[in-house]
HTML snippet that shows the backbone in 3Dmol.js (N, CA, C, O; Angstrom):
<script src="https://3Dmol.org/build/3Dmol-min.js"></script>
<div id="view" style="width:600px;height:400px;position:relative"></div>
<script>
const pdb = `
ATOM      1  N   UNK A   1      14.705   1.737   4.663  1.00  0.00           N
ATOM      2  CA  UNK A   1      15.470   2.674   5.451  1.00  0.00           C
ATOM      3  C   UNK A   1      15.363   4.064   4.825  1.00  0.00           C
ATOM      4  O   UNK A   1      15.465   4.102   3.599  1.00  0.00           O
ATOM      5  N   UNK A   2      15.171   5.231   5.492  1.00  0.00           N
ATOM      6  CA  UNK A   2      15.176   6.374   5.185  1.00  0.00           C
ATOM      7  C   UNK A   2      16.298   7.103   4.699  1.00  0.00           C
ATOM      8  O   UNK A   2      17.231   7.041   5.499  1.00  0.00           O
ATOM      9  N   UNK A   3      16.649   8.041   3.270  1.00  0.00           N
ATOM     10  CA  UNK A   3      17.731   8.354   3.117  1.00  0.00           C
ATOM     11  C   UNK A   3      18.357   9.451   4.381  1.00  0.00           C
ATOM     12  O   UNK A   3      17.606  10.313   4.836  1.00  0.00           O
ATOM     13  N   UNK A   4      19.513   9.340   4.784  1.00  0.00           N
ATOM     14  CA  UNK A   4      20.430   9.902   5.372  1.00  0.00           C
ATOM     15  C   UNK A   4      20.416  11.535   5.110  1.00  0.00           C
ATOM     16  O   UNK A   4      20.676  11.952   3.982  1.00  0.00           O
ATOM     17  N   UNK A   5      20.237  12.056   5.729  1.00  0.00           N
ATOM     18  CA  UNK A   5      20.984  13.809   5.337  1.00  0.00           C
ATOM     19  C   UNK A   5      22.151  13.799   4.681  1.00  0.00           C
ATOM     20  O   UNK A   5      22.079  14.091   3.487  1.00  0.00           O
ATOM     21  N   UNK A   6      23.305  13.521   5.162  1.00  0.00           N
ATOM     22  CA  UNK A   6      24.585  13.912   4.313  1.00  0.00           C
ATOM     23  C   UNK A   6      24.521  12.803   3.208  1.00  0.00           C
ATOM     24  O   UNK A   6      25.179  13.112   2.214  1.00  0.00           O
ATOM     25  N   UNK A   7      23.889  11.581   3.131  1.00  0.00           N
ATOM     26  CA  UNK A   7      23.809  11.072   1.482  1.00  0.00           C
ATOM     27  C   UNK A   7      22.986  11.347   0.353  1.00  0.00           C
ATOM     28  O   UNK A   7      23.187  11.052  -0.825  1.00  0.00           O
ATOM     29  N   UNK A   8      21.997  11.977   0.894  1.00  0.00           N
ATOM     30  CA  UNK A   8      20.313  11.890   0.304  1.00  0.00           C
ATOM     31  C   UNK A   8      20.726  13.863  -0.504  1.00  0.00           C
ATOM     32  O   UNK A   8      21.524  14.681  -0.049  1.00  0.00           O
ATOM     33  N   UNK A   9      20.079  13.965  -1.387  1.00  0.00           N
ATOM     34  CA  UNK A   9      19.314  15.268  -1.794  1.00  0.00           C
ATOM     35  C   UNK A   9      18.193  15.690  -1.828  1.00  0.00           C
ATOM     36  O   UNK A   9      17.540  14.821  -2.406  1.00  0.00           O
ATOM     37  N   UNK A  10      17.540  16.522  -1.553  1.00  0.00           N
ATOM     38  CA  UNK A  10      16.243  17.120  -1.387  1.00  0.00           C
ATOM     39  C   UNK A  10      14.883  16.322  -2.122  1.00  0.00           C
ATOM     40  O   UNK A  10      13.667  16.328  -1.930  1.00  0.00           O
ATOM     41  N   UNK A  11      15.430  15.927  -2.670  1.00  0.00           N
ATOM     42  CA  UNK A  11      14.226  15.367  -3.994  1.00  0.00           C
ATOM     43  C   UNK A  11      14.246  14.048  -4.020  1.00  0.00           C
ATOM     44  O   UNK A  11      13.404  13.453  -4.692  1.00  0.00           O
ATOM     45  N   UNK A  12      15.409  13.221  -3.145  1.00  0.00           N
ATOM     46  CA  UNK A  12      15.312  12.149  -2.940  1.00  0.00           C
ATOM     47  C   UNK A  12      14.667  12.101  -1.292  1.00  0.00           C
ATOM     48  O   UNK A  12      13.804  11.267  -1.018  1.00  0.00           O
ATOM     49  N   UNK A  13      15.100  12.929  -0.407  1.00  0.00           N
ATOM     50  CA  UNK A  13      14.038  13.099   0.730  1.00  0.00           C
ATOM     51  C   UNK A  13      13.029  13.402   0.654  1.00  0.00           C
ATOM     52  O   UNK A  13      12.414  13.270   1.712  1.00  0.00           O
ATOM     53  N   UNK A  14      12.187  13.990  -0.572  1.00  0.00           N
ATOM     54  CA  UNK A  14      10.814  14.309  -0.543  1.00  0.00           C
ATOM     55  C   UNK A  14      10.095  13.266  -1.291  1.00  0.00           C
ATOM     56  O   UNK A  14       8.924  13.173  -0.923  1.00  0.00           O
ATOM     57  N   UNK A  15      10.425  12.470  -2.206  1.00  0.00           N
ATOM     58  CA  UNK A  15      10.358  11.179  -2.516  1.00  0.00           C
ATOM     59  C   UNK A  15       9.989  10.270  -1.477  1.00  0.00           C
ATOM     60  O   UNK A  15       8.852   9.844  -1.275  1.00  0.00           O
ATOM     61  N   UNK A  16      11.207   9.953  -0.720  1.00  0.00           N
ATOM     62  CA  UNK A  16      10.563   9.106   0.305  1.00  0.00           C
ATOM     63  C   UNK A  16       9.260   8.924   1.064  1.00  0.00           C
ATOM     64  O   UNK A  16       8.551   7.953   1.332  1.00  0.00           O
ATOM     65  N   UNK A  17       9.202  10.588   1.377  1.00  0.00           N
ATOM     66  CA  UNK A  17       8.200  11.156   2.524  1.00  0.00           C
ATOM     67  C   UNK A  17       6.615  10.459   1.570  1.00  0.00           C
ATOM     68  O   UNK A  17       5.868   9.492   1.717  1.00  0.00           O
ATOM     69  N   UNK A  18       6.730  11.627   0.593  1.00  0.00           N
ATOM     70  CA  UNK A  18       5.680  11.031  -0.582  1.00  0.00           C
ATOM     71  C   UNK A  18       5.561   9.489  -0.476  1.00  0.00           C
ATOM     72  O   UNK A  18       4.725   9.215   0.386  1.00  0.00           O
ATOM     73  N   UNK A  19       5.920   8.752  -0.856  1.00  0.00           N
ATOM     74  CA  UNK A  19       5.919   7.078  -1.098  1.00  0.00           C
ATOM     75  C   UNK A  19       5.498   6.614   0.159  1.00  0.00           C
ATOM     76  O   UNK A  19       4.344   6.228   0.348  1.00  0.00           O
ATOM     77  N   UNK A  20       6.638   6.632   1.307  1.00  0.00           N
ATOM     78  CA  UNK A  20       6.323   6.443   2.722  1.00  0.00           C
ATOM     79  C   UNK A  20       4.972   6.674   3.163  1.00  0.00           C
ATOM     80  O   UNK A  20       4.320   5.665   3.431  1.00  0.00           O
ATOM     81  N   UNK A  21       4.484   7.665   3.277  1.00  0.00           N
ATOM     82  CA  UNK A  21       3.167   8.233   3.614  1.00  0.00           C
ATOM     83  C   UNK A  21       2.443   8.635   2.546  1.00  0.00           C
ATOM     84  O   UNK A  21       2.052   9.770   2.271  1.00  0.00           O
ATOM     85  N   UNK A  22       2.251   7.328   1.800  1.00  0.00           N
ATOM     86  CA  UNK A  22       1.187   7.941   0.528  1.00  0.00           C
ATOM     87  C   UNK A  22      -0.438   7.881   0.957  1.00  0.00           C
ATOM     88  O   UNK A  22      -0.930   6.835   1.381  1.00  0.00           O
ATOM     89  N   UNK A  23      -0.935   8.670   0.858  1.00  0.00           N
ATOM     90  CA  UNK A  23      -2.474   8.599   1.064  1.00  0.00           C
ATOM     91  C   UNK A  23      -3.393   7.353   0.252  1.00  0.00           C
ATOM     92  O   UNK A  23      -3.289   7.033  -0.932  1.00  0.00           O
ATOM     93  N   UNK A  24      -4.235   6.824   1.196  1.00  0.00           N
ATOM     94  CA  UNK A  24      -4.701   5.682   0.281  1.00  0.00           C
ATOM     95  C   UNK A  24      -6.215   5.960   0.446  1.00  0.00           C
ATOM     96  O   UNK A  24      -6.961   5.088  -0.001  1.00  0.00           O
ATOM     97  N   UNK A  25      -6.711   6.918   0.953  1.00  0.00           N
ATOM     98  CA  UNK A  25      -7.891   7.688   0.259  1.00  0.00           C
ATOM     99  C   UNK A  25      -8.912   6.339   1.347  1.00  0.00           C
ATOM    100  O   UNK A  25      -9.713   5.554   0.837  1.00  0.00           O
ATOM    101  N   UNK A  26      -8.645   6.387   2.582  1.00  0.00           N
ATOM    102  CA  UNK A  26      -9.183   5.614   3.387  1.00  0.00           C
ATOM    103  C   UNK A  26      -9.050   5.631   4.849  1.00  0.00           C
ATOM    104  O   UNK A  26      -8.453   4.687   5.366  1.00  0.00           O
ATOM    105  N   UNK A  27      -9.511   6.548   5.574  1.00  0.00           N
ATOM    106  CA  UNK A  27      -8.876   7.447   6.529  1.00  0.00           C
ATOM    107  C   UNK A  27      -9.593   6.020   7.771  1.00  0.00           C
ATOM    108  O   UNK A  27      -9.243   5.962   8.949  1.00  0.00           O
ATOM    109  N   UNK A  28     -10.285   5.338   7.325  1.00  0.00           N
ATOM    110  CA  UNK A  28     -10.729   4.323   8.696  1.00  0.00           C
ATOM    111  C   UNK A  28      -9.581   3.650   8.704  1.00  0.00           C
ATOM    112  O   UNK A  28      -9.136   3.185   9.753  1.00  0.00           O
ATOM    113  N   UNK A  29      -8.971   3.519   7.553  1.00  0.00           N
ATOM    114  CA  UNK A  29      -7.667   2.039   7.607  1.00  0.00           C
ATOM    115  C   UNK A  29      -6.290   2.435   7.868  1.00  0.00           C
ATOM    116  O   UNK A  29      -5.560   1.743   8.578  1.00  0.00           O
ATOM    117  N   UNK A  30      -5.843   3.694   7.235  1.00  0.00           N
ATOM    118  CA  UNK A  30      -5.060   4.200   6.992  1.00  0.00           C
ATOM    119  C   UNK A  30      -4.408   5.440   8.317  1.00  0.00           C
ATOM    120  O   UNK A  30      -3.264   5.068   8.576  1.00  0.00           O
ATOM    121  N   UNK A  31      -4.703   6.484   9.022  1.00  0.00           N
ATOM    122  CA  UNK A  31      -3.836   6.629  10.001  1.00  0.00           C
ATOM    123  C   UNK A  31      -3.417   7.686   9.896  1.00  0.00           C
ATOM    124  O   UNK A  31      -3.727   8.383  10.862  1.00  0.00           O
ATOM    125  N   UNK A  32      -2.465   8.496   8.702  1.00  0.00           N
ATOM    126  CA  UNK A  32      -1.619   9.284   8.677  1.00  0.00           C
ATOM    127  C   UNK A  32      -2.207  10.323   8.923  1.00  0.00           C
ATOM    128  O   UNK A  32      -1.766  11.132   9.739  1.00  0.00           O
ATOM    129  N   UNK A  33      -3.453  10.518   8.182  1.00  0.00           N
ATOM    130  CA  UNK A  33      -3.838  12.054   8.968  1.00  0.00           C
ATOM    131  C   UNK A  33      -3.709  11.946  10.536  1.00  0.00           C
ATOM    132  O   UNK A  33      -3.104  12.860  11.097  1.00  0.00           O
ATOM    133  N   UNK A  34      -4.054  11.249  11.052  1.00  0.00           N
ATOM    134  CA  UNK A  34      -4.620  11.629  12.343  1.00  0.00           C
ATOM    135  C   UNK A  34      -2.859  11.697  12.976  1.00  0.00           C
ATOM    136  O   UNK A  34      -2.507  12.568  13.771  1.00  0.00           O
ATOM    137  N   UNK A  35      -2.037  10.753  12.513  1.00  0.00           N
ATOM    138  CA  UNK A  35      -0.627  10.833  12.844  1.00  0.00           C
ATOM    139  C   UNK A  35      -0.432  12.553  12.665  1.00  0.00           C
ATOM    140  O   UNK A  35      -0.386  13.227  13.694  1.00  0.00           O
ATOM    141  N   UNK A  36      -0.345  13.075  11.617  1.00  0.00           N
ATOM    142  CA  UNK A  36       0.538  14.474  11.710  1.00  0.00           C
ATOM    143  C   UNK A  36      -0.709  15.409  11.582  1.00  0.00           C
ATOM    144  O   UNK A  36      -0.860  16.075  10.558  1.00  0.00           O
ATOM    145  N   UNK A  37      -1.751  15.472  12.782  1.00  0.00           N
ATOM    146  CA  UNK A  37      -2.553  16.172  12.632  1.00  0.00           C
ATOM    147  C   UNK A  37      -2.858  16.624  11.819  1.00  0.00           C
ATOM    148  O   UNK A  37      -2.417  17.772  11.774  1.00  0.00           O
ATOM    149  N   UNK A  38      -3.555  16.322  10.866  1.00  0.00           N
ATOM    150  CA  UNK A  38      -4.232  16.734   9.726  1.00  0.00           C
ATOM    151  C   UNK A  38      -3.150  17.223   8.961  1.00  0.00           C
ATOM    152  O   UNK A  38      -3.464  17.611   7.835  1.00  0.00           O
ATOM    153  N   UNK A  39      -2.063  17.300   9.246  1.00  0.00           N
ATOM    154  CA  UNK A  39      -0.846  17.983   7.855  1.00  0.00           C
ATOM    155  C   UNK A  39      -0.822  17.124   7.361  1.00  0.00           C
ATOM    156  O   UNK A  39      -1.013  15.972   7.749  1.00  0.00           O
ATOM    157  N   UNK A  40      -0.439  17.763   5.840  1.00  0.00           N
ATOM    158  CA  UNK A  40      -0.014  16.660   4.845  1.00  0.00           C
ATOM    159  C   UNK A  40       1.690  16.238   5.378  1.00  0.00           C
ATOM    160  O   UNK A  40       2.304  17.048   6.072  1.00  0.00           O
ATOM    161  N   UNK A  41       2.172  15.238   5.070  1.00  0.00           N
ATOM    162  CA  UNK A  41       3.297  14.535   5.575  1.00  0.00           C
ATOM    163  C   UNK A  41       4.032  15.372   5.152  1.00  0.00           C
ATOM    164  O   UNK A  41       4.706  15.922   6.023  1.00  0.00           O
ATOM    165  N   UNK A  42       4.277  15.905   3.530  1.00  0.00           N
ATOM    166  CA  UNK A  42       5.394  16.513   3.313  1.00  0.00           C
ATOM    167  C   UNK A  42       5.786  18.094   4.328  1.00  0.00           C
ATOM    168  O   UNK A  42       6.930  18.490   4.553  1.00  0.00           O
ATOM    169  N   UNK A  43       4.577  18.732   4.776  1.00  0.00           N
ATOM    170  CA  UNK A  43       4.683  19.671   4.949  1.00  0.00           C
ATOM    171  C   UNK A  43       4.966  19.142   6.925  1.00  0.00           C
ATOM    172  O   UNK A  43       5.375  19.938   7.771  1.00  0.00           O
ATOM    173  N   UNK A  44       4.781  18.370   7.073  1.00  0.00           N
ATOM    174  CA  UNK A  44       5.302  17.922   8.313  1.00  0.00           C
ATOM    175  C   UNK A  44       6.637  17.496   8.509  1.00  0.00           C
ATOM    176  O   UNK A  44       7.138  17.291   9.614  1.00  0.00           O
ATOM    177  N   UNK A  45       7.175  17.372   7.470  1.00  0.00           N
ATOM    178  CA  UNK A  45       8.424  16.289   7.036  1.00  0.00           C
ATOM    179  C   UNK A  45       9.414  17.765   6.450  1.00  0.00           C
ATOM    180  O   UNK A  45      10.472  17.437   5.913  1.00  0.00           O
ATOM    181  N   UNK A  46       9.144  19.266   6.521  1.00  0.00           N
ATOM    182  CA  UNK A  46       9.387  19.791   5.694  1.00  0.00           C
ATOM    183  C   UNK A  46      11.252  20.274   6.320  1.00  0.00           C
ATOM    184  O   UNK A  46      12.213  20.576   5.612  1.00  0.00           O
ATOM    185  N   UNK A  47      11.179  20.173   7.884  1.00  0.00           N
ATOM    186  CA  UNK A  47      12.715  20.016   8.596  1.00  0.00           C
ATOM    187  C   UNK A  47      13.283  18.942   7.788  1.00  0.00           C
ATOM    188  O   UNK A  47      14.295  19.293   7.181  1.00  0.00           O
ATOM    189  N   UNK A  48      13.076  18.252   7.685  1.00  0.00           N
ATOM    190  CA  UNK A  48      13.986  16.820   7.073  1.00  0.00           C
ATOM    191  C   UNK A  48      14.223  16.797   5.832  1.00  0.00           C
ATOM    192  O   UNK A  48      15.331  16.439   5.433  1.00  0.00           O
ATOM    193  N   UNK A  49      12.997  17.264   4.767  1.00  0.00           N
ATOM    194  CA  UNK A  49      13.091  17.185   3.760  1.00  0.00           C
ATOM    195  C   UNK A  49      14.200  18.379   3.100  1.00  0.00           C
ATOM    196  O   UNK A  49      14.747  18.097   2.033  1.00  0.00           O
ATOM    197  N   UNK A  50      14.469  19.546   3.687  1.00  0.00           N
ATOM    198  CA  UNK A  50      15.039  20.891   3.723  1.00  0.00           C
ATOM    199  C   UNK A  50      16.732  20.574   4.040  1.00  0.00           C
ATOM    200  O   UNK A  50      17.762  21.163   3.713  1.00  0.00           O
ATOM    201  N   UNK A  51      16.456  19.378   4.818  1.00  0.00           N
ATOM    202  CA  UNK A  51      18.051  19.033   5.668  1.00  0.00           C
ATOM    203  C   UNK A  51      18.557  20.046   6.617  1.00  0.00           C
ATOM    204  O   UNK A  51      19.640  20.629   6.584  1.00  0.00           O
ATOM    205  N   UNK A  52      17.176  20.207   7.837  1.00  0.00           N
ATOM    206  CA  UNK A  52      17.637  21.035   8.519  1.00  0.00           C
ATOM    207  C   UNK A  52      17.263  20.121   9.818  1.00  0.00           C
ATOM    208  O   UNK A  52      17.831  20.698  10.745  1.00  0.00           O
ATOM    209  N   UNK A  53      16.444  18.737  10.455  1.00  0.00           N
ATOM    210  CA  UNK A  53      16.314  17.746  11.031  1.00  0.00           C
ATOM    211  C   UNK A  53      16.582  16.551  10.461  1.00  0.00           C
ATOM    212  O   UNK A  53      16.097  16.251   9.370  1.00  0.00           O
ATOM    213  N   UNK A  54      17.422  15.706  11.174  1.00  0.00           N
ATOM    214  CA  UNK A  54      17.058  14.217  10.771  1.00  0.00           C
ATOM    215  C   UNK A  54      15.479  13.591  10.927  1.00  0.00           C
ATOM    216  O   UNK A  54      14.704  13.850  11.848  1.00  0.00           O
ATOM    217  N   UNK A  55      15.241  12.754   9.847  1.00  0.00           N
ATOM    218  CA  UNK A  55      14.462  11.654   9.969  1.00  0.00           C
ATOM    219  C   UNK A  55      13.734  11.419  11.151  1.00  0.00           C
ATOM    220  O   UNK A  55      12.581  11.851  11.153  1.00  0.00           O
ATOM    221  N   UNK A  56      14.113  10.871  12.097  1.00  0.00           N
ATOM    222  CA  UNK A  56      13.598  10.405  13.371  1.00  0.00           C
ATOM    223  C   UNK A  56      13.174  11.591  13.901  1.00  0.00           C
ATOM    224  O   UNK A  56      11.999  11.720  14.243  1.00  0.00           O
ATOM    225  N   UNK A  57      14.199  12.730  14.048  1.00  0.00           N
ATOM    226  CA  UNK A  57      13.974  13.634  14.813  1.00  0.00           C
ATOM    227  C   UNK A  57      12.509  14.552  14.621  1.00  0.00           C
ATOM    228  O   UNK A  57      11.905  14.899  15.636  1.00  0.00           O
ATOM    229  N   UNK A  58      12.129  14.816  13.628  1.00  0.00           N
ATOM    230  CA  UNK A  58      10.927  15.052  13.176  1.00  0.00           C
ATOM    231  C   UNK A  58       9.789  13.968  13.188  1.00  0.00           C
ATOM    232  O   UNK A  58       8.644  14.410  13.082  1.00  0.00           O
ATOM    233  N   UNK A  59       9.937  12.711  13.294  1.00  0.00           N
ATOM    234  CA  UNK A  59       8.843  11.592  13.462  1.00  0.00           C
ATOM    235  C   UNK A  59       9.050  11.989  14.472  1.00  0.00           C
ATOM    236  O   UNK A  59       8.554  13.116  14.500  1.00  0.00           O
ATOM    237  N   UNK A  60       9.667  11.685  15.728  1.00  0.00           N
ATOM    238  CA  UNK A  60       9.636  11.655  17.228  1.00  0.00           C
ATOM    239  C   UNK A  60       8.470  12.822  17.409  1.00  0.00           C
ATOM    240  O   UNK A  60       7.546  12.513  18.161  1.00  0.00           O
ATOM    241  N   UNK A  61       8.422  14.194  16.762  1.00  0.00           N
ATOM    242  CA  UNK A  61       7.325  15.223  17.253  1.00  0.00           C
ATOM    243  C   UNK A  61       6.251  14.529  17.256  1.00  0.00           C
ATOM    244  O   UNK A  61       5.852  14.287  18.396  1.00  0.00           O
ATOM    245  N   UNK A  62       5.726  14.178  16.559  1.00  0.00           N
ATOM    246  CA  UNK A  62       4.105  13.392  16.123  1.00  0.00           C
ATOM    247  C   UNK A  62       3.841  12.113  16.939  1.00  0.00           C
ATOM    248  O   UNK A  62       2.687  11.683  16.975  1.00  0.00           O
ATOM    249  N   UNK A  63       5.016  11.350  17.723  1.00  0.00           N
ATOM    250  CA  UNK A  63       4.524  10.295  17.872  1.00  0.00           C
ATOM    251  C   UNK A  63       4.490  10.584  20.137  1.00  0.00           C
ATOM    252  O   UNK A  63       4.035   9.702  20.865  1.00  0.00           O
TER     253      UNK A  63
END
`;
const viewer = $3Dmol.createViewer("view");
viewer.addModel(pdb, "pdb");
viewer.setStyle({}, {cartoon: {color: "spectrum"}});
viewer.zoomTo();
viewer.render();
</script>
């Protein structure tokens, strides 16, 4: 489960993002680029991670 905005701190939301969407250096198997158009996750993730979107609300753009 993704940390919460009002429980989570910045560094525990950018943690997640990192771990969650870690690059595995295998773009046939793996997905995420093509998920957040070529951004790196964090910088896609950067509303949520900031605590200025929830979680979902920022996945929902990409999907």
């Amino acid at each position: 489960m993704y940390p919460k905005l009002e429980e989570s701190t910045v560094e525990e939301r950018r943690e997640y993002i990192k771990t969650r969407y870690q690059c595995i250096s295998d773009c046939d198997n793996c997905g995420i680029c093509q998920i957040f158009h070529g951004s790196d996750p964090e910088v896609a993730f950067d509303d949520y991670i900031q605590g200025r979107a929830e979680y979902m609300d920022v996945l929902m753009r990409y999907l």
